[in-house]
C-alpha positions as CSV (number, residue, x, y, z in Angstrom):
1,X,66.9,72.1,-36.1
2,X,63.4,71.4,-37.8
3,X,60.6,70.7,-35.2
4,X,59.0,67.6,-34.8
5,X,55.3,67.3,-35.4
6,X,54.0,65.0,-33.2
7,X,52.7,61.8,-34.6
8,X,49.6,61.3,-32.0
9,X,49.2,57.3,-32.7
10,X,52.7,56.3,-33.2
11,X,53.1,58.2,-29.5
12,X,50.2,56.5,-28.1
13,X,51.2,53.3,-29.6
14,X,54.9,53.7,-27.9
15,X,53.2,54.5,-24.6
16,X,51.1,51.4,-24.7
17,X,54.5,49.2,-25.4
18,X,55.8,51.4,-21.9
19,X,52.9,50.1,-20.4
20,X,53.0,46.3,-22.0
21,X,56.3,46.7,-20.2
22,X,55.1,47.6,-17.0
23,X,52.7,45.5,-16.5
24,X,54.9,42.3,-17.4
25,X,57.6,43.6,-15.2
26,X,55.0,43.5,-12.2
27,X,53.2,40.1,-13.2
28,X,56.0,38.1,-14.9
29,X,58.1,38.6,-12.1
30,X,55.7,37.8,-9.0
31,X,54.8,34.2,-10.8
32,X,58.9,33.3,-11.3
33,X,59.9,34.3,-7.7
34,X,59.4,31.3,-6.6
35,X,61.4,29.4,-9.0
36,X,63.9,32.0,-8.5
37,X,64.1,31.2,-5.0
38,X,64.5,27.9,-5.2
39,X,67.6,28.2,-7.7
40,X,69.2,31.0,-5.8
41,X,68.5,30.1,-2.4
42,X,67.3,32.9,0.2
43,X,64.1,32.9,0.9
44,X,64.7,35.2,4.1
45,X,65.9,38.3,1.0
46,X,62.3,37.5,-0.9
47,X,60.6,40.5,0.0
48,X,64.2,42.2,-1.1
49,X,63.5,41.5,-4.7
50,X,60.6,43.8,-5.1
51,X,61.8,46.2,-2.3
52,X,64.8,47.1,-4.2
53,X,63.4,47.2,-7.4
54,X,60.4,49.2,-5.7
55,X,62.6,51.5,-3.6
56,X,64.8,52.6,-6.1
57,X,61.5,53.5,-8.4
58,X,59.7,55.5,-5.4
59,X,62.4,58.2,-5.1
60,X,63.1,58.7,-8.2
61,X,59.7,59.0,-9.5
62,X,59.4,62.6,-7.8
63,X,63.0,63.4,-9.6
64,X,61.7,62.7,-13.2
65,X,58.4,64.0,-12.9
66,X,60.0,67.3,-12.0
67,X,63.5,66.6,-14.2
68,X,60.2,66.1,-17.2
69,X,58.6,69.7,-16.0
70,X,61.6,71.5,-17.0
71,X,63.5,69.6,-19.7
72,X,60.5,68.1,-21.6
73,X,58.9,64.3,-21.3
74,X,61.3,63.2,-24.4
75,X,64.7,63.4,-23.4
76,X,64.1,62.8,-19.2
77,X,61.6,59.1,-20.5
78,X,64.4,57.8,-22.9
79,X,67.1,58.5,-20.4
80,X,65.1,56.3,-18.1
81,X,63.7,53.6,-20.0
82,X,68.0,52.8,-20.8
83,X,68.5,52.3,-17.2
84,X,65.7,49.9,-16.9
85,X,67.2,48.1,-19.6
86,X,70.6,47.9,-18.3
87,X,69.3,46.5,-14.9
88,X,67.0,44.1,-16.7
89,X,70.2,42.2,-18.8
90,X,72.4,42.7,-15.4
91,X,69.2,40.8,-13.3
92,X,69.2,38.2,-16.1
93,X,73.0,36.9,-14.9
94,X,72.6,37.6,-11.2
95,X,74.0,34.1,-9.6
96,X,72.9,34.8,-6.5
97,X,70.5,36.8,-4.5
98,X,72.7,39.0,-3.6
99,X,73.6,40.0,-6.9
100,X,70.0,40.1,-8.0
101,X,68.7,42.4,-5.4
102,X,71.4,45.0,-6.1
103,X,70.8,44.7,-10.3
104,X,66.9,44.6,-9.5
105,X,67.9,48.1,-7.2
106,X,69.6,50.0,-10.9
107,X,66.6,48.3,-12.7
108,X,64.3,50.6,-10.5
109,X,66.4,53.8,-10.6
110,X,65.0,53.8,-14.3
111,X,61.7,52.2,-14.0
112,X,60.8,55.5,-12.0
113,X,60.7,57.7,-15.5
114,X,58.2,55.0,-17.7
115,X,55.2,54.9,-16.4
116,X,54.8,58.3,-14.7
117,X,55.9,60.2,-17.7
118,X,54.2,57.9,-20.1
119,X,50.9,58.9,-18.7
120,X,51.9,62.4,-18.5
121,X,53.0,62.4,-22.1
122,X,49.0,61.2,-22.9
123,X,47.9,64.2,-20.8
124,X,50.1,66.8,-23.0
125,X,49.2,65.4,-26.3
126,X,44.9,64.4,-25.8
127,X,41.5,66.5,-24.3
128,X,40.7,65.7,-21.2
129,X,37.4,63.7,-23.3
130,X,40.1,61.6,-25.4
131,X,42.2,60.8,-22.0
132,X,39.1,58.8,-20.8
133,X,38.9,57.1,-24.1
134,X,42.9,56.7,-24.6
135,X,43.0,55.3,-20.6
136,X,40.8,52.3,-22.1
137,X,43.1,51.5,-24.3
138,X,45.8,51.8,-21.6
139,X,44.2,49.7,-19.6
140,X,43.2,46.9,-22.0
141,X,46.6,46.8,-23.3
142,X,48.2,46.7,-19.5
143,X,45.2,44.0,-18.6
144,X,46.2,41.9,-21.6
145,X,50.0,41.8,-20.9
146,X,49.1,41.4,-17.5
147,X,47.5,38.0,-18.5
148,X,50.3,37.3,-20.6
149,X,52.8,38.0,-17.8
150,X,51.7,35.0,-15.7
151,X,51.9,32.7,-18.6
152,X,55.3,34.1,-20.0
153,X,57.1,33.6,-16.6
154,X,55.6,30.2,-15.4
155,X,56.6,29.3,-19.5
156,X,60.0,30.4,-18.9
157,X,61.1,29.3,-15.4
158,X,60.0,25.8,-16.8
159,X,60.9,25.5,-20.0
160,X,63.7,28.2,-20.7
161,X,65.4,30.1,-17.9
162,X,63.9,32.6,-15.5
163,X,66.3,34.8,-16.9
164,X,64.5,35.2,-19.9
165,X,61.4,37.2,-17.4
166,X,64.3,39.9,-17.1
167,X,65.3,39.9,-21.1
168,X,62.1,40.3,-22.6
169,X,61.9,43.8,-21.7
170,X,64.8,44.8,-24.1
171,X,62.9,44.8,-27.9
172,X,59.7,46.1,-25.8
173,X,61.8,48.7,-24.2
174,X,63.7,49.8,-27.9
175,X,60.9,50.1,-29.8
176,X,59.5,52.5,-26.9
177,X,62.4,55.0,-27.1
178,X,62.4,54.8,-31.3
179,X,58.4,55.8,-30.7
180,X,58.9,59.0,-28.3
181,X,61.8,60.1,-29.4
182,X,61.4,60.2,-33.3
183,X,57.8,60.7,-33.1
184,X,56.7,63.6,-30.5
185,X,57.0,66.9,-30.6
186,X,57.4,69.1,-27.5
187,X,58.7,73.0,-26.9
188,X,60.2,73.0,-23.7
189,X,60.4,77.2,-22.4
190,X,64.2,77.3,-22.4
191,X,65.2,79.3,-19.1
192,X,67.6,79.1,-16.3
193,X,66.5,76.3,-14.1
194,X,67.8,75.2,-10.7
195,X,67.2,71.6,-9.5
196,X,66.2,70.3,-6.2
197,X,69.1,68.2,-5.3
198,X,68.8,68.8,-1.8
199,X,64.9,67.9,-1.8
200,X,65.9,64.7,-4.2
201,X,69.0,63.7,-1.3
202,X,66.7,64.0,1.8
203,X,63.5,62.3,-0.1
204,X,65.9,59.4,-1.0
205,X,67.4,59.2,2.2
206,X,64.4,59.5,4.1
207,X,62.2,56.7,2.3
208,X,65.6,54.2,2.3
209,X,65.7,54.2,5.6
210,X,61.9,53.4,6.3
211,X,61.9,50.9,3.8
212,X,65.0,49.1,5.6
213,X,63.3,49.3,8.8
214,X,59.7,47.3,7.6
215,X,62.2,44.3,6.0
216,X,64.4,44.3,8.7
217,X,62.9,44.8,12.1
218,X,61.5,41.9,13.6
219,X,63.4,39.5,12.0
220,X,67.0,40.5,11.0
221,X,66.7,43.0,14.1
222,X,64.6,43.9,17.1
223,X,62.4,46.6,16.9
224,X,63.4,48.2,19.7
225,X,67.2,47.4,18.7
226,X,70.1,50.3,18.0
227,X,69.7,50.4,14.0
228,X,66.2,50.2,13.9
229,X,65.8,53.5,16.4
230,X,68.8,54.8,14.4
231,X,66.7,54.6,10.9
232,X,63.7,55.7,12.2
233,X,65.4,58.9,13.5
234,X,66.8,59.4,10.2
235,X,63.6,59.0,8.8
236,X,61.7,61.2,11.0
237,X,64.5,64.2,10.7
238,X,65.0,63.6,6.7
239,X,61.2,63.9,6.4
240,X,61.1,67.2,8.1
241,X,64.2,68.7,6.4
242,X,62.7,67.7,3.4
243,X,59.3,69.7,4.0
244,X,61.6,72.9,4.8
245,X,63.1,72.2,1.6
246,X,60.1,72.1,-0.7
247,X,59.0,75.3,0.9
248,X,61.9,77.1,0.6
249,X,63.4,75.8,-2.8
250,X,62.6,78.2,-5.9
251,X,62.0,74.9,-8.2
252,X,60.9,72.4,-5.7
253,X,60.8,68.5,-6.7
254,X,57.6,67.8,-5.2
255,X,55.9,71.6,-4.9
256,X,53.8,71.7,-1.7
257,X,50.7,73.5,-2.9
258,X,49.4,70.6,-5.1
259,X,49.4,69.0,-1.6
260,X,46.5,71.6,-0.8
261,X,44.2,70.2,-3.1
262,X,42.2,67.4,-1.6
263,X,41.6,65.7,-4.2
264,X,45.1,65.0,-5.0
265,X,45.7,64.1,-1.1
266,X,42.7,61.7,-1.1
267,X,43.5,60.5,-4.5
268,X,47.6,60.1,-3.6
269,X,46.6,58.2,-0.3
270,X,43.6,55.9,-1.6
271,X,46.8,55.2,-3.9
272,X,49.1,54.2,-1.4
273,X,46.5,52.0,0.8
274,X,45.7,50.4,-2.7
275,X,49.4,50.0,-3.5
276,X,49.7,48.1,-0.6
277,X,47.3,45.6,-1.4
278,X,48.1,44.8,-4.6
279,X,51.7,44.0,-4.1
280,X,50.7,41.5,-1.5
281,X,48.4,40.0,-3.7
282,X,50.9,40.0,-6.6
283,X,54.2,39.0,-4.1
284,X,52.3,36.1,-1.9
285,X,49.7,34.8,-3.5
286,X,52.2,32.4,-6.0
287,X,54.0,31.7,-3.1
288,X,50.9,30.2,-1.2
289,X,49.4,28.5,-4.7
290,X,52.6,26.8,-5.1
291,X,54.2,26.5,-1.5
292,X,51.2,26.1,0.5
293,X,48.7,24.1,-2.2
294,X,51.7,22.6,-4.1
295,X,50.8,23.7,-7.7
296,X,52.5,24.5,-10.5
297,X,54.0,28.4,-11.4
298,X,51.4,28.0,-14.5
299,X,48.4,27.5,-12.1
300,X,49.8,30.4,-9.9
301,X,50.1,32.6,-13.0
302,X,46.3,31.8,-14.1
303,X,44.8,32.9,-10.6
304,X,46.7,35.9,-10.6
305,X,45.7,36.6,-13.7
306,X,42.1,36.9,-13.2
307,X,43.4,40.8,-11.1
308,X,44.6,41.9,-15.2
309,X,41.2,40.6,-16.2
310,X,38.9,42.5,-13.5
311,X,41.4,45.4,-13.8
312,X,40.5,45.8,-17.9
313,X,36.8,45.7,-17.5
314,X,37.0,47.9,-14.4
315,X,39.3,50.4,-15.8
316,X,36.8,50.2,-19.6
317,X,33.9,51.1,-17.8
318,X,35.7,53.8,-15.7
319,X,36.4,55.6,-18.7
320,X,33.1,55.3,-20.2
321,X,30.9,56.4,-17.5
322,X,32.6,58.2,-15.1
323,X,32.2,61.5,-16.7
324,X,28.6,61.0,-16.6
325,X,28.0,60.1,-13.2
326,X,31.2,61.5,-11.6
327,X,34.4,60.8,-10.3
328,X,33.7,60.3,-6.9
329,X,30.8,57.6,-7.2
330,X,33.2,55.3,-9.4
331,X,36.0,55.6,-6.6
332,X,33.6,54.5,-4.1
333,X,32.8,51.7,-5.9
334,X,36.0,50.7,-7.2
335,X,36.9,50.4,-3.5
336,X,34.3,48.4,-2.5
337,X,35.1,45.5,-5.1
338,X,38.5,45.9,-3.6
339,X,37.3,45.2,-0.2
340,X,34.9,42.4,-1.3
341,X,37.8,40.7,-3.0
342,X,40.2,41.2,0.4
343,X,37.5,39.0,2.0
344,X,38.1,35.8,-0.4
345,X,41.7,36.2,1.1
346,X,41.4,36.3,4.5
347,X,39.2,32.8,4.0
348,X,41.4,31.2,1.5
349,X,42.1,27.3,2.5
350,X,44.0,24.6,0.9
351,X,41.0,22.7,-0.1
352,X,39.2,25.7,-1.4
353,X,41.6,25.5,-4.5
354,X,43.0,28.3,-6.5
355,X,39.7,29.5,-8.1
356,X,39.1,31.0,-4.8
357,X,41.9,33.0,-5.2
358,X,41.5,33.9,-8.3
359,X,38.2,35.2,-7.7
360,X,39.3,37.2,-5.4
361,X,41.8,38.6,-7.4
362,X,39.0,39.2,-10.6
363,X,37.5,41.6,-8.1
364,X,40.2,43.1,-6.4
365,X,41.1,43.8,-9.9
366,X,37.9,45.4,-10.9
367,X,38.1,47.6,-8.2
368,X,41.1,48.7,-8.8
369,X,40.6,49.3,-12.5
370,X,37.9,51.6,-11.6
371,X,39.5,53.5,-8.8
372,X,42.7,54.1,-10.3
373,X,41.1,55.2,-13.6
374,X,39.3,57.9,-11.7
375,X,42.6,58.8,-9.8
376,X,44.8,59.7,-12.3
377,X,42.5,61.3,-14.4
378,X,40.9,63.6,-12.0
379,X,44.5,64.5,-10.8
380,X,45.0,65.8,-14.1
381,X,42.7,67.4,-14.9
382,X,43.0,69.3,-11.9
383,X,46.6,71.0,-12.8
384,X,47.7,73.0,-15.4
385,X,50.7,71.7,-17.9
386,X,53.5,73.0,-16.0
387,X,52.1,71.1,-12.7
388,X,51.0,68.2,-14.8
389,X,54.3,65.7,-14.8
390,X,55.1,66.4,-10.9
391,X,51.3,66.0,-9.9
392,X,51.1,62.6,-12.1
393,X,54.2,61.3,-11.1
394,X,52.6,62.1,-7.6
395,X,50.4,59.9,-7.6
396,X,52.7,57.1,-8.9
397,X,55.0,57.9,-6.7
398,X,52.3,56.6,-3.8
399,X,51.2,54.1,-5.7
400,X,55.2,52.7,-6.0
401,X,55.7,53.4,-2.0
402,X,52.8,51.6,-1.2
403,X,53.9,48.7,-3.1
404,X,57.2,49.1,-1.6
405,X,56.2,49.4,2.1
406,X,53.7,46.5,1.1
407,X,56.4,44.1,0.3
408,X,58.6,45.4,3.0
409,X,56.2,45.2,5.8
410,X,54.0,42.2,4.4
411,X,57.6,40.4,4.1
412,X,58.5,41.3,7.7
413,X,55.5,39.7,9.1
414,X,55.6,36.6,6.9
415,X,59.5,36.3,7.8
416,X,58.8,36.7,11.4
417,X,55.9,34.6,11.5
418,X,57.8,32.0,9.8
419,X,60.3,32.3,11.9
420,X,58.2,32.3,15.2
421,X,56.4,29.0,13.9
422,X,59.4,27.1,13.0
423,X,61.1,28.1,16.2
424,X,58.9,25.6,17.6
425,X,60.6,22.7,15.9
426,X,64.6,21.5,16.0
427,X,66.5,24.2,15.1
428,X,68.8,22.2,12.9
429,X,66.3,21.0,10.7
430,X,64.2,23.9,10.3
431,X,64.9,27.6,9.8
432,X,63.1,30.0,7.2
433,X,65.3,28.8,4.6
434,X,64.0,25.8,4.3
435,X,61.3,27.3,2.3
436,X,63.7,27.2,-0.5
437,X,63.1,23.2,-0.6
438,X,59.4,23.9,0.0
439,X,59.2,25.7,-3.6
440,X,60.9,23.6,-5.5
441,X,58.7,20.8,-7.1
442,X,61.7,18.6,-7.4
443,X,63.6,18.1,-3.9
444,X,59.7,19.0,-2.4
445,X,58.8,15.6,-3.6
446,X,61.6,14.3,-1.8
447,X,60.5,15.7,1.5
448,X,59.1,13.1,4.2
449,X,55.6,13.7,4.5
450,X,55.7,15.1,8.4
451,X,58.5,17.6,7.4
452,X,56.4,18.5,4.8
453,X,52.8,19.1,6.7
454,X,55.4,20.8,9.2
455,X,56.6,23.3,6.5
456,X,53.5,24.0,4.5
457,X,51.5,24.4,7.7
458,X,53.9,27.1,8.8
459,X,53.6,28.9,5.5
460,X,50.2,28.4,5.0
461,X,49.5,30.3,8.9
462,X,52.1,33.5,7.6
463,X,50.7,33.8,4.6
464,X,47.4,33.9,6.3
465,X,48.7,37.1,9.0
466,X,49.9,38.7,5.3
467,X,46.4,38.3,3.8
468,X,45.0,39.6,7.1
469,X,46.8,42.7,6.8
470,X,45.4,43.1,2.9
471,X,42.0,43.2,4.1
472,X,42.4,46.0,6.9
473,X,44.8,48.1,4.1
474,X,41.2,47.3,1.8
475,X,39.1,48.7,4.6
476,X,41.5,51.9,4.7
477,X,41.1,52.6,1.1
478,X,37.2,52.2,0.9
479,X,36.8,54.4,4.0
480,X,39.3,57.0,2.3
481,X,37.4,56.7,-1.1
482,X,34.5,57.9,0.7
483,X,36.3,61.8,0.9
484,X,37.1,62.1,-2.8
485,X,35.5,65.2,-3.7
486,X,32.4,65.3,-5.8
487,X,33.1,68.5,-7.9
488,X,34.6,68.2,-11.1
489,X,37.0,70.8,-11.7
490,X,38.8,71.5,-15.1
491,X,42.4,73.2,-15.0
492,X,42.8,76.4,-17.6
């Protein structure tokens, strides 16, 4: 069989369509939830709808970044990117919410090989100058769709059918697999290889049953109930049989050693705190535009929208100048934008309007854009090829379990906020479902104007716990940026 010569910009050109991709799943979604909700019902299973979707990507990202490692980037992203596809036609019929939390759960089990990889495939294939140069274009083309991913979603829940947020990944996500597949070139060192599936069981198991226990306890269950101790057990005992694992295991999923390496652990967990605040910017923030303020999905997708916008100019400069005045004092601040922008947050009002939040969210982006830049670039160029796909999907790994432990734990203290307010009031007429009524422009209208001030009140004072919690994750990061190494160091 001839080799393939790798065709460098019909590669890159597929990797930016992976990340159009991404970046719509994340935006397009997060501005039609709460049209979603108010055709399926369930508000109590909101969080569930990124949690699944976030869950299943967390522990598999680990699994194809090593699966990548020792087959090659080609056959492991493809393999992936069809999963994601069959979960995004399955969410598209869900009828209830039921249905699309488990389709939204297979949708992830593939999302975990596109964005890792893809970044790991521009590592194998550019210099460490042209990454910084090729991460621009990443990170205009992920700002742009983004944007777009506000737009498109608020355009389809109104005028189409929400479904179509799900759909619109299928000619994105063929044309991705024609590009890698046809057009780059790899030699993988054909040897006997032995995979981790113990390490990939007790990672899976482990994380599941943390992320059940942020949704669940304090609402569904007590925290000091049976199920809750019970999870956490299996959490705590899965984690340390997981760590025995890794050291013992002669191809290890997630190899210990690259933990050794502070800048990877600073890095990794700066990427977590991060994670957290932006999926409770991206999750709550249309909720409280059109639940608590009462406007439309296209107003909520245009505030959100300013995050893609800070996030592109962040992310350009980042590559431009970081290699001249280092990694570290870019991190530092990239995280102090984010915690500037955490503060418009914890201050947003009703009558401040929604360019409060969106300014907020320009600099929450910027921030971001710079400090992630510097992440996964200094990661790797820190590690040598073999290391490169399980120390990139590293880092997104974090960055997916912070969004996942975000929406789980941001979720449980809006649900049992909710819950705690209402609770207050007649038990027949309110309960956390009424939300459903609340974000629906039609029967809202209907609402008697003290029911209403009663419900938007209620959501208005969860949401504002949720944003609270933002800021002190934003304090976190900044104080953790403050440890990323100054050195740079170059990997043979």
């Amino acid at each position: 069989m001839a080799i393939i010569k790798t065709n460098r910009k019909i590669v890159l050109g597929s990797i930016l369509l992976a990340m159009f991709m991404a970046a719509i799943e994340g935006t397009i979604v997060a501005t039609a939830i709460p049209s979603i909700v108010a055709d399926l019902g369930g508000f109590s299973l909101f969080s569930w709808v990124f949690s699944s979707f976030l869950l299943a990507q967390a522990v598999t990202i680990p699994i194809y970044g090593k699966l990548a490692d020792l087959y090659g980037r080609k056959p492991v992203f493809t393999f992936g990117v069809l999963i994601f596809l069959t979960g995004s036609v399955l969410c598209g019929f869900a009828k209830t919410m039921n249905m699309l939390i488990l389709f939204r759960l297979i949708q992830g089990l593939g999302a975990g090989a596109v964005q890792p990889i893809a970044m790991t495939i521009v590592g194998d294939i550019f210099t460490m100058t042209d990454r910084a140069r090729v991460q621009g274009y990443i990170s205009i083309v992920w700002g742009v769709s983004s944007i777009l991913g506000p737009g498109l979603g608020a355009f389809f829940v109104q005028y189409v059918r929400w479904s179509w947020i799900f759909w619109v990944n299928i000619p994105i996500g063929v044309l991705t697999v024609v590009g890698v597949w046809f057009f780059l070139g790899e030699t993988v060192h054909k040897k006997e290889h032995k995979i981790d599936y113990v390490g990939s069981a007790l990672i899976f198991i482990s994380i599941s049953a943390i992320m059940v226990v942020f949704i669940q306890a304090g609402t569904v269950w007590s925290w000091y109930s049976a199920p809750v101790l019970l999870l956490l057990g299996v959490f705590l005992v899965g984690t340390y049989f997981f760590v025995i694992q890794e050291k013992h295991a002669s191809e290890p999923i997630m190899p210990l050693e690259i933990w050794r390496d502070p800048l990877i652990v600073v890095a990794n967990l700066a990427t977590l705190t991060t994670g957290v605040v932006l999926i409770g910017v991206a999750s709550f923030l249309p909720t409280y535009i059109q639940g608590v303020m009462g406007k439309s999905p296209i107003i909520a997708g245009f505030a959100l929208s300013f995050m893609s916008i800070g996030w592109i100019i962040g992310a350009t400069v980042a590559g431009k100048v970081m290699l001249k005045y280092g990694f570290r004092r870019i991190a530092v601040v990239g995280g102090s934008w984010i915690l500037m922008g955490s503060v418009f947050f914890i201050t947003l009002r009703p009558e401040r309007g929604w360019p409060w939040a969106g300014m907020g969210c320009l600099l929450i982006g910027l921030g971001m854009g710079l400090a992630r830049t510097v992440f996964i670039l200094g990661i790797q160029n820190s590690v040598k090829w073999e290391r490169r796909g399980v120390a990139t999907a590293s880092n997104m790994f974090m960055n997916i379990l912070g969004n996942a432990m975000g929406a789980a734990v941001l979720g449980g203290i809006l649900n049992s906020t909710l819950t705690r307010y209402l609770q207050g009031f007649s038990r027949d007429t309110f309960n956390i479902d009424v939300i459903n009524v609340l974000l629906d422009p039609v029967k809202r209208r209907m609402l008697p104007q003290e029911v209403l001030r009663i419900m938007t009140s209620g959501l208005a004072i969860a949401l504002q716990y949720v944003f609270w919690g933002l800021f002190c994750l934003a304090v976190l990061s900044f104080i953790l940026m403050l440890f990323f190494p100054a050195e740079r160091r170059d990997a043979v």
